[in-house]
Backbone atoms as SQL, in Angstrom:
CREATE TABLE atoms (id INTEGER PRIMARY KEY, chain TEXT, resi INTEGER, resn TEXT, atom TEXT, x REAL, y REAL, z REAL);
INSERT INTO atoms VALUES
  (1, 'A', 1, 'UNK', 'N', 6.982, -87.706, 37.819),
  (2, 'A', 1, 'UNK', 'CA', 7.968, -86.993, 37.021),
  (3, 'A', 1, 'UNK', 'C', 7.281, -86.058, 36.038),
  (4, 'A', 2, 'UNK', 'N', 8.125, -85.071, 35.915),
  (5, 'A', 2, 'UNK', 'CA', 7.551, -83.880, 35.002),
  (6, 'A', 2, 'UNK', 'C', 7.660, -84.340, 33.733),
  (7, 'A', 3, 'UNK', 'N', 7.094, -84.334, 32.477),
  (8, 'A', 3, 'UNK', 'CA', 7.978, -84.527, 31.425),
  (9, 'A', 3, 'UNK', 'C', 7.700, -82.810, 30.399),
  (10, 'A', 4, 'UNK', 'N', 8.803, -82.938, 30.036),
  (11, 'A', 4, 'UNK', 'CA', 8.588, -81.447, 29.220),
  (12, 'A', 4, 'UNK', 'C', 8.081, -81.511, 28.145),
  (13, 'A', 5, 'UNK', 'N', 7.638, -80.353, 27.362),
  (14, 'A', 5, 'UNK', 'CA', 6.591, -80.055, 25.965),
  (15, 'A', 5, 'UNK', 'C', 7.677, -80.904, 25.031),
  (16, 'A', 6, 'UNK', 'N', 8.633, -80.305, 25.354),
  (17, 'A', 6, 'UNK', 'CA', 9.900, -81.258, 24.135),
  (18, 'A', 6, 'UNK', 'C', 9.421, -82.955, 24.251),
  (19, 'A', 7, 'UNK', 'N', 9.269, -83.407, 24.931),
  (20, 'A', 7, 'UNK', 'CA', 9.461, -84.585, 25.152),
  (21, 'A', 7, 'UNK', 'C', 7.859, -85.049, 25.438),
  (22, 'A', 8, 'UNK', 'N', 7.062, -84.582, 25.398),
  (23, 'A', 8, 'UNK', 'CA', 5.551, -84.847, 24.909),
  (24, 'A', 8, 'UNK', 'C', 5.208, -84.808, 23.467),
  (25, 'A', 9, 'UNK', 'N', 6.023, -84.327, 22.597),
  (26, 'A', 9, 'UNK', 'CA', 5.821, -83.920, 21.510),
  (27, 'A', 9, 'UNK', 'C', 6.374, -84.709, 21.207),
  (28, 'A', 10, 'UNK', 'N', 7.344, -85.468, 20.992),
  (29, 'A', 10, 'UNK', 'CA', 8.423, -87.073, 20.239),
  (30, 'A', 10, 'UNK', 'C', 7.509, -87.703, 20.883),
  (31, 'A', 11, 'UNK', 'N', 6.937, -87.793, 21.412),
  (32, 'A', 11, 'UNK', 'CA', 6.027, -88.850, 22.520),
  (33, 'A', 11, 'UNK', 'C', 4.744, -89.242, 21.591),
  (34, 'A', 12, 'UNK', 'N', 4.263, -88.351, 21.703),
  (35, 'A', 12, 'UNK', 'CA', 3.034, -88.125, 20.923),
  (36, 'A', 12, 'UNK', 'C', 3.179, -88.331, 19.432),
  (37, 'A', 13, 'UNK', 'N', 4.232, -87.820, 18.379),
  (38, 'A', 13, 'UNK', 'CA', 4.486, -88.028, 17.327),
  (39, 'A', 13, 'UNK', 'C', 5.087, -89.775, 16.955),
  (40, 'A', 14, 'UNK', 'N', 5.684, -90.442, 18.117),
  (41, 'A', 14, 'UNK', 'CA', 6.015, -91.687, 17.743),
  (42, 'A', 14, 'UNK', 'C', 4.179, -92.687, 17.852),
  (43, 'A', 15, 'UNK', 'N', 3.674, -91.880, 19.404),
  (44, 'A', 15, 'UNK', 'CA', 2.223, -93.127, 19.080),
  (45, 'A', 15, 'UNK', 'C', 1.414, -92.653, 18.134),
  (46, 'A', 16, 'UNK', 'N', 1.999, -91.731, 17.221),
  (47, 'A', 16, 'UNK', 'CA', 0.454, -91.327, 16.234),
  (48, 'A', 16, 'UNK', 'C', 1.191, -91.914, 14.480),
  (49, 'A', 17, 'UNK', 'N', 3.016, -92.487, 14.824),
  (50, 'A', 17, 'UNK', 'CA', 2.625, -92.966, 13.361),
  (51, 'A', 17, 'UNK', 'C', 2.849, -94.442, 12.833),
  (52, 'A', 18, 'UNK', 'N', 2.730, -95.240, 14.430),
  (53, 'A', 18, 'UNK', 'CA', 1.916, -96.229, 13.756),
  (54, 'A', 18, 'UNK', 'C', 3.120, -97.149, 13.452),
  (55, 'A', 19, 'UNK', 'N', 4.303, -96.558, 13.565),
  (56, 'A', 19, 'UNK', 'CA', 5.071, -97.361, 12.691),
  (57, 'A', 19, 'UNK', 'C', 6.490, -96.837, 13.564),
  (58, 'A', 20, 'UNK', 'N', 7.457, -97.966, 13.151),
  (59, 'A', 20, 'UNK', 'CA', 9.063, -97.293, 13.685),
  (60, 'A', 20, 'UNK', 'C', 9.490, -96.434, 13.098),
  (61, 'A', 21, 'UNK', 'N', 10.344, -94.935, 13.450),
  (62, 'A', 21, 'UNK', 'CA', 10.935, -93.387, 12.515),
  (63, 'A', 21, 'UNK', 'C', 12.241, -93.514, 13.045),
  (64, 'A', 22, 'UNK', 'N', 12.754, -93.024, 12.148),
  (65, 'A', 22, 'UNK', 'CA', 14.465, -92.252, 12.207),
  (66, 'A', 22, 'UNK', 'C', 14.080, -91.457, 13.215),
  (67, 'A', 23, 'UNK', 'N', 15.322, -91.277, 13.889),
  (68, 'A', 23, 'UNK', 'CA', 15.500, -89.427, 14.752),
  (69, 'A', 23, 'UNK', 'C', 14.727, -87.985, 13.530),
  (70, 'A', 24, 'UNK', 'N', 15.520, -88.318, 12.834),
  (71, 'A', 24, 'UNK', 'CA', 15.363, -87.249, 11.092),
  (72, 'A', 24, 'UNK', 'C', 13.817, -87.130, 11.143),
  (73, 'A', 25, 'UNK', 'N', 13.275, -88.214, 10.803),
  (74, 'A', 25, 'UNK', 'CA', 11.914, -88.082, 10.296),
  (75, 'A', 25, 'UNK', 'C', 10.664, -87.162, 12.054),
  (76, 'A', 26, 'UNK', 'N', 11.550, -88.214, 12.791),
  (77, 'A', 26, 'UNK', 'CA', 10.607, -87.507, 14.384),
  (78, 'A', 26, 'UNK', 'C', 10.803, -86.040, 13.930),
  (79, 'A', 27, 'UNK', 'N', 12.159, -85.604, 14.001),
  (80, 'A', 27, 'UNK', 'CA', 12.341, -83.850, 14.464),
  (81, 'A', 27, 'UNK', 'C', 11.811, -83.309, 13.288),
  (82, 'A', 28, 'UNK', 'N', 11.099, -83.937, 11.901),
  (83, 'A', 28, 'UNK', 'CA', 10.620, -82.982, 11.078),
  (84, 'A', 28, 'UNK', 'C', 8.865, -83.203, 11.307),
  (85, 'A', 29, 'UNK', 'N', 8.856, -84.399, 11.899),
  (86, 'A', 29, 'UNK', 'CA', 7.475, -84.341, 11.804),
  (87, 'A', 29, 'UNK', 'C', 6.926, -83.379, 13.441),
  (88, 'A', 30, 'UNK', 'N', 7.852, -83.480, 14.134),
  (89, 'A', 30, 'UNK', 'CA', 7.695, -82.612, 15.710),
  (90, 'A', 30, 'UNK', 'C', 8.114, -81.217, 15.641),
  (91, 'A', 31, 'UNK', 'N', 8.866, -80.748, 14.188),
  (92, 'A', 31, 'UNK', 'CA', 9.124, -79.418, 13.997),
  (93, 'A', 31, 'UNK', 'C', 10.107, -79.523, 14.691),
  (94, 'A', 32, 'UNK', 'N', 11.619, -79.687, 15.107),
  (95, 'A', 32, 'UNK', 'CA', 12.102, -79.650, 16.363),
  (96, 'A', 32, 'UNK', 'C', 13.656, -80.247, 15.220),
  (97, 'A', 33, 'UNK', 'N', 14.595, -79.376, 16.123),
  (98, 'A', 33, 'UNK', 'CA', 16.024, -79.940, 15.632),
  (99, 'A', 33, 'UNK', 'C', 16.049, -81.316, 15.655),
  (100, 'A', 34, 'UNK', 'N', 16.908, -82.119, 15.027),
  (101, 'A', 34, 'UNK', 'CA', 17.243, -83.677, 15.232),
  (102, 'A', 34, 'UNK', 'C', 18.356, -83.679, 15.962),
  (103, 'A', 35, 'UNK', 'N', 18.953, -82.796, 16.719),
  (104, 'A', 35, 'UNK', 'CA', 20.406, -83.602, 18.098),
  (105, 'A', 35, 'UNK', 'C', 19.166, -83.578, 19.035),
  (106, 'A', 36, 'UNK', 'N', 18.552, -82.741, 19.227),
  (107, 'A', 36, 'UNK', 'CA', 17.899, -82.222, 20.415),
  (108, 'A', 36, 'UNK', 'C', 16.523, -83.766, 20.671),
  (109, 'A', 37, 'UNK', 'N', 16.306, -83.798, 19.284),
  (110, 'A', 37, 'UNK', 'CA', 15.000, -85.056, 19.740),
  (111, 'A', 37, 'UNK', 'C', 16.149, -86.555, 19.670),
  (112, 'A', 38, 'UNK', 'N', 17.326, -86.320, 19.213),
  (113, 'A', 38, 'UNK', 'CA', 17.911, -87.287, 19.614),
  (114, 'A', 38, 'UNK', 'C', 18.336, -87.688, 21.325),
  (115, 'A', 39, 'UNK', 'N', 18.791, -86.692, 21.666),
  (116, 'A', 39, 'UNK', 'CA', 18.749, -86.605, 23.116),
  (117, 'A', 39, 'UNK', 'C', 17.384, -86.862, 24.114),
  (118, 'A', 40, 'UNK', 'N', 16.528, -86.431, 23.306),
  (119, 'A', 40, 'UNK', 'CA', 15.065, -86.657, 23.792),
  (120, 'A', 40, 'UNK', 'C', 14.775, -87.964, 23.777),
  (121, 'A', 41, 'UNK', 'N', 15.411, -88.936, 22.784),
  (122, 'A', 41, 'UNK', 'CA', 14.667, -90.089, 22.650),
  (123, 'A', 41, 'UNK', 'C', 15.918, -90.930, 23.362),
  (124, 'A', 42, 'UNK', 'N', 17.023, -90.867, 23.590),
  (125, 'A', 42, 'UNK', 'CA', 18.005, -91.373, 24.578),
  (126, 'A', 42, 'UNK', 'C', 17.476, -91.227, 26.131),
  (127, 'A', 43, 'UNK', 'N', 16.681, -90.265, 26.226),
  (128, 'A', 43, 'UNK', 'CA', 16.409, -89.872, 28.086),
  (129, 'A', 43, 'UNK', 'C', 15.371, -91.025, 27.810),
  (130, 'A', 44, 'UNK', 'N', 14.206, -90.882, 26.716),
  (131, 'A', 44, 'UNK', 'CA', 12.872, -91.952, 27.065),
  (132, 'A', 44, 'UNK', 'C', 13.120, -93.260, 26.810),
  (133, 'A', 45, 'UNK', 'N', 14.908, -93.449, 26.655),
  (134, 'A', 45, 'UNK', 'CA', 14.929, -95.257, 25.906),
  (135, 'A', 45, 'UNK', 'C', 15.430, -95.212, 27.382),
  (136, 'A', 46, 'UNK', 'N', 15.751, -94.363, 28.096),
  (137, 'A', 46, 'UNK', 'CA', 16.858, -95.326, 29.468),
  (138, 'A', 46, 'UNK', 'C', 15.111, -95.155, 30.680),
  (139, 'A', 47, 'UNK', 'N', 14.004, -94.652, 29.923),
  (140, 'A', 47, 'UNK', 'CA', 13.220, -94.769, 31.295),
  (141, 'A', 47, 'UNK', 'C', 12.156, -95.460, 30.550),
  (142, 'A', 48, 'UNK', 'N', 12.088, -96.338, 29.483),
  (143, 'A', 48, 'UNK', 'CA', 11.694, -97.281, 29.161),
  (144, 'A', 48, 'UNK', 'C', 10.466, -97.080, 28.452),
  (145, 'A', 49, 'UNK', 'N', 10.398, -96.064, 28.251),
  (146, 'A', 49, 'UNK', 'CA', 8.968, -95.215, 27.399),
  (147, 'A', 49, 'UNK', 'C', 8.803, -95.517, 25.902),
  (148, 'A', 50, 'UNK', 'N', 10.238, -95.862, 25.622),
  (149, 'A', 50, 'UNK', 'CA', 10.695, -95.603, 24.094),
  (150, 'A', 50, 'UNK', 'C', 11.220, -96.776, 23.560),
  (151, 'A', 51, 'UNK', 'N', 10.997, -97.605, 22.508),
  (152, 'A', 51, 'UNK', 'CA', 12.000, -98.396, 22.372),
  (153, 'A', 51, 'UNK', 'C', 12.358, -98.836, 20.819),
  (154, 'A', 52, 'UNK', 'N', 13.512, -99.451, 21.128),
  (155, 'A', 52, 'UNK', 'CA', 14.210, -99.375, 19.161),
  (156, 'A', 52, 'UNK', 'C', 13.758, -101.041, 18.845),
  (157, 'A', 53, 'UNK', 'N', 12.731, -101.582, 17.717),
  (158, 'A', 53, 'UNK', 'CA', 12.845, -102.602, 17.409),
  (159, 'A', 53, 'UNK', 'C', 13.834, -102.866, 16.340),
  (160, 'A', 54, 'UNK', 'N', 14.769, -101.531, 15.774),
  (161, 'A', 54, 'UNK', 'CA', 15.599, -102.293, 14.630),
  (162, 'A', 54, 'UNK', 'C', 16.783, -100.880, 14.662),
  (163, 'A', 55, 'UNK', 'N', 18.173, -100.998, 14.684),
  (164, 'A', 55, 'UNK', 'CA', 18.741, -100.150, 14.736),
  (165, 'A', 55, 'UNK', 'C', 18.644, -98.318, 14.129),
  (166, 'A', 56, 'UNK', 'N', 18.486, -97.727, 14.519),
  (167, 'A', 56, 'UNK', 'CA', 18.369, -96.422, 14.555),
  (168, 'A', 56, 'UNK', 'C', 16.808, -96.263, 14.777),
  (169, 'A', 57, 'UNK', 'N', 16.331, -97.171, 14.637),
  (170, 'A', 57, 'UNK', 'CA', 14.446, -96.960, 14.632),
  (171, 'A', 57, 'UNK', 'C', 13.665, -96.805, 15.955),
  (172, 'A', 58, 'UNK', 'N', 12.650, -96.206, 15.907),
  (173, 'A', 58, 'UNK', 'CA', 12.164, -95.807, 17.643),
  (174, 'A', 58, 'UNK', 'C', 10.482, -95.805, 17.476),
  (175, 'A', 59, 'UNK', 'N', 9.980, -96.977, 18.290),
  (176, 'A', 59, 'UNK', 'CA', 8.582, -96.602, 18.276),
  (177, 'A', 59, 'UNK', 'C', 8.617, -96.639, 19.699),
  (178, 'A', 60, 'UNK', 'N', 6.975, -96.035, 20.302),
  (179, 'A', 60, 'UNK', 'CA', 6.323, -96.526, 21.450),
  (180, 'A', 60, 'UNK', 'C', 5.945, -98.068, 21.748);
């Protein structure tokens, strides 16, 4: 599977901080709207890349 720059970039920004982020905090630290990395992080929670240990929260 291809994955796009959008979605390498939430990728990369969740394994570099170490810790669980809001949607909010990803799309400011990825430069990137927050619907759009929200949608981004909904495609990588249903293919298992992504996951929430505490409601709204998203690490690798």
């Amino acid at each position: 599977m291809v994955i796009k720059m959008s979605e390498e970039k939430v990728f990369e920004v969740l394994k570099n901080a170490g810790k669980p982020l809001r949607t909010k905090e990803i799309a400011e630290l990825a430069g990137m709207d927050s619907k759009e990395v929200g949608k981004i992080i909904n495609r990588l929670k249903k293919e298992g890349k992504v996951k929430s240990p505490k409601r709204c929260y998203y690490s690798v």
